[in-house]
C-alpha positions in Angstrom: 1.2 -10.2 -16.4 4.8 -9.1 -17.4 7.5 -11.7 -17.4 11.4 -11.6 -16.9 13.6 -14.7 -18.0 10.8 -17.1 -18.6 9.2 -16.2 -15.1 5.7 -15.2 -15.6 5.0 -12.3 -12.8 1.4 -11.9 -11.9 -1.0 -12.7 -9.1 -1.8 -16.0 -11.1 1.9 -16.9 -9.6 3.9 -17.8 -7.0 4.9 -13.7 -5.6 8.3 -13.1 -7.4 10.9 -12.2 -4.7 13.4 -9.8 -5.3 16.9 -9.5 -3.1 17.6 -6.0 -3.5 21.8 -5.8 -3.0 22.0 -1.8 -3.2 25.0 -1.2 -0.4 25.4 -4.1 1.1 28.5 -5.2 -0.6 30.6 -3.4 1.6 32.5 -2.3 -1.4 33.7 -5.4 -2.1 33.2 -7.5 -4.9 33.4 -11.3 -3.6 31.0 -10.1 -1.2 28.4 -9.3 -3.9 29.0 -12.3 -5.2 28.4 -14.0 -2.0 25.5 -12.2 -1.8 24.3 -12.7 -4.7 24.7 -17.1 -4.6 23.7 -16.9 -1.0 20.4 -14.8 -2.4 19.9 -17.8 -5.1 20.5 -20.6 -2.8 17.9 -19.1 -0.1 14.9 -18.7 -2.3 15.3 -15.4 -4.2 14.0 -15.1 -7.5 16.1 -12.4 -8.8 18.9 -10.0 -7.0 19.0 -6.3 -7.9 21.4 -4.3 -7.8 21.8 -0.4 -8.4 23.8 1.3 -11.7 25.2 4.7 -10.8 28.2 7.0 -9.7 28.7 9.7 -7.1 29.4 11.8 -9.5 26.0 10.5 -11.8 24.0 11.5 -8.8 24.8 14.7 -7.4 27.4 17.3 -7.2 30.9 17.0 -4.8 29.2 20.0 -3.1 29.3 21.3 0.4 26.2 23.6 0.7 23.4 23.5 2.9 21.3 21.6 0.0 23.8 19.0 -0.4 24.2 17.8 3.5 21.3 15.1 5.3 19.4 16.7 7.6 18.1 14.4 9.0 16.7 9.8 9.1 19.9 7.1 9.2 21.7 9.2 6.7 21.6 12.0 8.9 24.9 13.9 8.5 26.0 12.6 5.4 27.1 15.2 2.3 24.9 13.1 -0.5 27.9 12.8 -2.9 29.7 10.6 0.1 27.1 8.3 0.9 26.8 8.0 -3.1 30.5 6.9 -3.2 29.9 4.7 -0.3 26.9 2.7 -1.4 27.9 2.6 -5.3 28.0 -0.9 -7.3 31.3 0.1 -9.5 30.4 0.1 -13.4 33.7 -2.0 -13.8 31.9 -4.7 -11.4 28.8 -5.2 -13.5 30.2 -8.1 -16.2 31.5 -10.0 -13.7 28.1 -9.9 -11.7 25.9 -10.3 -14.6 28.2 -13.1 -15.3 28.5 -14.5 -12.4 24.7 -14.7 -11.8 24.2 -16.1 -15.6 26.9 -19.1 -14.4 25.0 -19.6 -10.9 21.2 -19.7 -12.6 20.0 -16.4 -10.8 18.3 -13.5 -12.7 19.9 -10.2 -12.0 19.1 -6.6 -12.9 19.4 -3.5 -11.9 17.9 0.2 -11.0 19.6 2.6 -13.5 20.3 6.5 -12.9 21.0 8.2 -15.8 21.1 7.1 -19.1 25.0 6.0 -19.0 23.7 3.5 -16.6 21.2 2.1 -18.9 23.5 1.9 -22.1 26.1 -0.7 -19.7 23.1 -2.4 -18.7 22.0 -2.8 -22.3 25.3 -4.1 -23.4 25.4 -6.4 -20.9 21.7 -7.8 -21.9 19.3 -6.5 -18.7 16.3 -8.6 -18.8 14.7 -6.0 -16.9 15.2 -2.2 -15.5 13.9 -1.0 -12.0 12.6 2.7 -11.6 13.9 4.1 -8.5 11.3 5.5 -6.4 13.3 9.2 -6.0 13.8 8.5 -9.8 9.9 8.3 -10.6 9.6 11.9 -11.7 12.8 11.8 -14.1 10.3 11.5 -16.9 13.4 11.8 -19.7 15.4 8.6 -17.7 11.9 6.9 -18.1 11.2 7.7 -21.9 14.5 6.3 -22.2 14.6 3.1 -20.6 11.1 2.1 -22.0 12.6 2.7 -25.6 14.5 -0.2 -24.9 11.6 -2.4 -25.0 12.0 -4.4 -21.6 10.1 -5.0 -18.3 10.1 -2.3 -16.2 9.2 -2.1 -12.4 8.6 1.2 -11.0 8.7 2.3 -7.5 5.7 5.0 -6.6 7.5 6.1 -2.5 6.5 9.8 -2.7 5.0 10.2 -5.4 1.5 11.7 -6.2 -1.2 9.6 -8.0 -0.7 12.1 -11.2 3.2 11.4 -10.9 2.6 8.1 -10.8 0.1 8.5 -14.0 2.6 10.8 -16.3 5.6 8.1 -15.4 3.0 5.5 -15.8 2.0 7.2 -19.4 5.8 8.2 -20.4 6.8 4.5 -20.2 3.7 2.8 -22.5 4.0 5.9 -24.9 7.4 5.3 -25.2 7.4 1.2 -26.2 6.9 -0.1 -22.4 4.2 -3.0 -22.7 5.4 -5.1 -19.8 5.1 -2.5 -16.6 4.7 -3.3 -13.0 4.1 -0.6 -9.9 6.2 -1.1 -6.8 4.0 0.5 -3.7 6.6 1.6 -2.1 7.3 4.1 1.4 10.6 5.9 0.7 11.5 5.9 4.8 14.4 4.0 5.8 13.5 2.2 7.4 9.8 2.7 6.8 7.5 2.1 10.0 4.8 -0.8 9.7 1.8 1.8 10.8 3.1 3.9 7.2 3.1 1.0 5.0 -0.5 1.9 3.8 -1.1 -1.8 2.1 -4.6 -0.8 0.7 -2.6 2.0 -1.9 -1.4 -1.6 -3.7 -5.4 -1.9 -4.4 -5.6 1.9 -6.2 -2.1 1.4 -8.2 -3.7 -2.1 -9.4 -7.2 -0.4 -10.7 -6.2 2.9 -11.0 -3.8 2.0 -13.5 -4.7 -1.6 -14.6 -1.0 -3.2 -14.0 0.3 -6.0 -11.7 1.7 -4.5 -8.5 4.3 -5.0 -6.2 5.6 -3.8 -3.2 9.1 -2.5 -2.2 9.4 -2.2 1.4 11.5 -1.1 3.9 10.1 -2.3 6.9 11.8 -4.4 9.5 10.7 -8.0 9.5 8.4 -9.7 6.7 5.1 -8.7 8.2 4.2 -6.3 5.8 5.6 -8.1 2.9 3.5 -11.5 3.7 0.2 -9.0 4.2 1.0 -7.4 1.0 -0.1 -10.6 -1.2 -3.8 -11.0 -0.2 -3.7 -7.3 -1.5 -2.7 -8.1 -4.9 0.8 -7.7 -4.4 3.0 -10.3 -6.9 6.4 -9.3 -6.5 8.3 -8.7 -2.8 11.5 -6.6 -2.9 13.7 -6.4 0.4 17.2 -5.0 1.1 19.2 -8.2 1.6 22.4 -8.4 3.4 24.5 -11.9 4.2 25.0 -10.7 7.6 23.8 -7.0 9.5 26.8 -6.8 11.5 28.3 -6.0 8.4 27.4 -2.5 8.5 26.2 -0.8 5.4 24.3 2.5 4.6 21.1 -0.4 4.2 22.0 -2.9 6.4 19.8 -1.9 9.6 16.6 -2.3 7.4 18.0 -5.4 5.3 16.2 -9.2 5.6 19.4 -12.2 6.7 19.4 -15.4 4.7 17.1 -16.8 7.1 15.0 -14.1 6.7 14.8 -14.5 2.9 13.7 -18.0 3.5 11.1 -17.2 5.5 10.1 -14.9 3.1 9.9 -16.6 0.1 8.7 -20.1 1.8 5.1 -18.1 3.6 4.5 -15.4 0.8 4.3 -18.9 -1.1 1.9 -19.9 1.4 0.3 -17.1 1.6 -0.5 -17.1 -2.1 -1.6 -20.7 -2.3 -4.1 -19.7 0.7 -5.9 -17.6 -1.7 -6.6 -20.1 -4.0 -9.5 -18.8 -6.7 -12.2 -16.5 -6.9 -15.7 -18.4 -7.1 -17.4 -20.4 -4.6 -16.0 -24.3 -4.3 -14.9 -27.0 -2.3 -11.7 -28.7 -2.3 -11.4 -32.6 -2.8 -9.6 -33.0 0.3 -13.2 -31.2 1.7 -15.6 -33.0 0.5 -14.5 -36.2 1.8 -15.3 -34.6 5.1 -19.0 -34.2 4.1 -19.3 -38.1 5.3 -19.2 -36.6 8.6 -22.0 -34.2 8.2 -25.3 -34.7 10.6 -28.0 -36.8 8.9 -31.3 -39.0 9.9 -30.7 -42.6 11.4 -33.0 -44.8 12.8 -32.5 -45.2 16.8 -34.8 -47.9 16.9 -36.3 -51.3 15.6 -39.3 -50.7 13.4 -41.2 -53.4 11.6 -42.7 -53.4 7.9 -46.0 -50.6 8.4 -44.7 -48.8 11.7 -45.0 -45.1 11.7 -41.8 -43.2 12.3 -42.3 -40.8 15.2 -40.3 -38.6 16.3 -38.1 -40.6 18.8 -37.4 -42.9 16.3 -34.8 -40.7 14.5 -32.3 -38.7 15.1 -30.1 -36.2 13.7 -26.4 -37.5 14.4 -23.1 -38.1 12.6 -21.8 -39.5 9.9 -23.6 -38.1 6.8 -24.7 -40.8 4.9 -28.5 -40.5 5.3 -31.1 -37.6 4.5 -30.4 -34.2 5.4 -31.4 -33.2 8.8 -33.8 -30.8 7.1 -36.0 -33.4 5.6 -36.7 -34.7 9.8 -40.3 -33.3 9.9 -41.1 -34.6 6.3 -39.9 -37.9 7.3 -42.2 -38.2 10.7 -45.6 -39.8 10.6 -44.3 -41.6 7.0 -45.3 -45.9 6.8 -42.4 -47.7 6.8 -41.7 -50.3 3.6 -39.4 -52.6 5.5 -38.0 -53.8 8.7 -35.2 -50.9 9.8 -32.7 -51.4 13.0 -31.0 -49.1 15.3 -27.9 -47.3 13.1 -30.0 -47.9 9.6 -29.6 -44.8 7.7 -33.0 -43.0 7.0 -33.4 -43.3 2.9 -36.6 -42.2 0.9 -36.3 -45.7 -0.4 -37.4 -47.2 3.5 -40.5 -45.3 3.3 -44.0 -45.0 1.7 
């Protein structure tokens, strides 16, 4: 279990949802605050948002390496989209702020270690690991020094990246860790989404998982939970016709709603491992098959075997006892509907 603000994060728990902002402010301010209060008001549990530059990301270079080849970026020179989709340092105390005013946990996905000291100063209860961040193993040591939850994404990665970022951050003071299974295609394509890889990240490396996904739609995300999956993070945008670099793959408000409302569902439906009934079940069993008499016997009659019969409700012997209870000498007078009892017979 790792916990953020008070809410405990496990699969004993309602799946923690996760509003991921990223571009979809448009570069505007009021409209990540809207997003962020319209995130809160339609079910989120937390909004995340990303802690970089252009200039903390790449290079303001035109060479072949530096230019998208190809996917909804296709085209762009890296340091470009960068400055596009950025979340301004001068924003953050305002946000933080402004989500500590509106009751809504916020955080964010550092990039370098400039990131994480603003995010320190302004008192992060958590730190995301960005998926195309997981193998910055220095950015890792130094987060987990910090001694807060940390969510990793693993889109891309190997199982032995995932275990020397997994190993960097509990050597380095991380106790409360959770893996994001994540596919780094945007968007990602629901025959991709590989679901079962949430069962090896949870036993392979004996942490509570999550998922980060890309997909269109919440299918994935609700058929993530019966996987172990305790945490949901989606792109989340007020509106897609406000075009973003993330919009196209981003959940509505709506959308969020549904979300949050049948991963909830979806997690009560589980209930507990073990073999039981529930209250509301066993007030059924009254209408079980069992033995009634279908006709009038005197005191010393035989029962034969058209004088019971296996019917509904369940208030008399199990329909298995129905040959035991044939050629047995009556102790009383019985009547058509009298339940068949040991008690009736010799």
């Amino acid at each position: 279990m790792i916990q953020i603000n008070n809410r405990k994060i496990s699969t004993n728990y309602s799946p923690y949802v996760i509003a991921e902002l990223s571009a979809n402010h448009n570069g505007s301010i009021s409209i990540a605050k809207e997003s962020i209060k319209t995130a809160k008001d339609f079910g989120a549990d937390a909004v995340k948002i990303q802690t970089y530059t252009a200039d903390t990301m790449t290079l303001n270079c035109d060479k072949e390496d530096f230019i998208i080849k190809s996917g909804l970026w296709k085209g762009y020179k890296l340091y470009d989209l960068y400055k596009e989709a950025h979340t301004p340092f001068e924003w953050h105390h305002e946000l933080f702020s402004f989500a500590k005013e509106i009751g809504i946990t916020l955080f964010s996905s550092p990039f370098d270690e400039s990131a994480v000291d603003l995010l320190e100063d302004l008192n992060t209860p958590a730190y995301k690991i960005a998926s195309f961040e997981l193998c910055d193993i220095p950015l890792i040591k130094y987060i987990a020094k910090k001694n807060k939850p940390m969510l990793m994404s693993t889109g891309m990665a190997s199982a032995d990246e995932v275990r020397e970022a997994v190993f960097a951050a509990k050597e380095n003071g991380c106790t409360n860790l959770l893996l994001f299974h994540c596919i780094s295609s945007y968007p990602a394509a629901i025959e991709d989404a590989n679901l079962k890889n949430l069962i090896y990240l949870r036993d392979e490396f004996d942490v509570e998982v999550g998922l980060s996904d890309h997909t269109i739609g919440n299918t994935v995300a609700i058929a993530s939970i019966p996987l172990g999956a305790c945490a949901i993070e989606k792109h989340f945008t007020i509106n897609r016709r406000n075009k973003s670099p993330d919009s196209t793959f981003s959940i509505e408000p709506s959308e969020l709603s549904e979300l949050k409302q049948i991963t909830h569902k979806t997690w009560l439906a589980l209930g507990s491992k073990g073999f039981f009934r529930s209250e509301n079940e066993i007030k059924s069993k009254v209408f079980r098959r069992s033995l009634y008499f279908v006709n009038n016997l005197k005191k010393g009659s035989i029962v034969c075997p058209n004088d019971i019969r296996r019917i509904r409700p369940g208030f008399g012997i199990k329909p298995k006892y129905e040959s035991e209870i044939i050629g047995k000498r009556l102790k009383v007078d019985v009547s058509v509907g009298d339940k068949v009892d040991w008690g009736l017979l010799e």
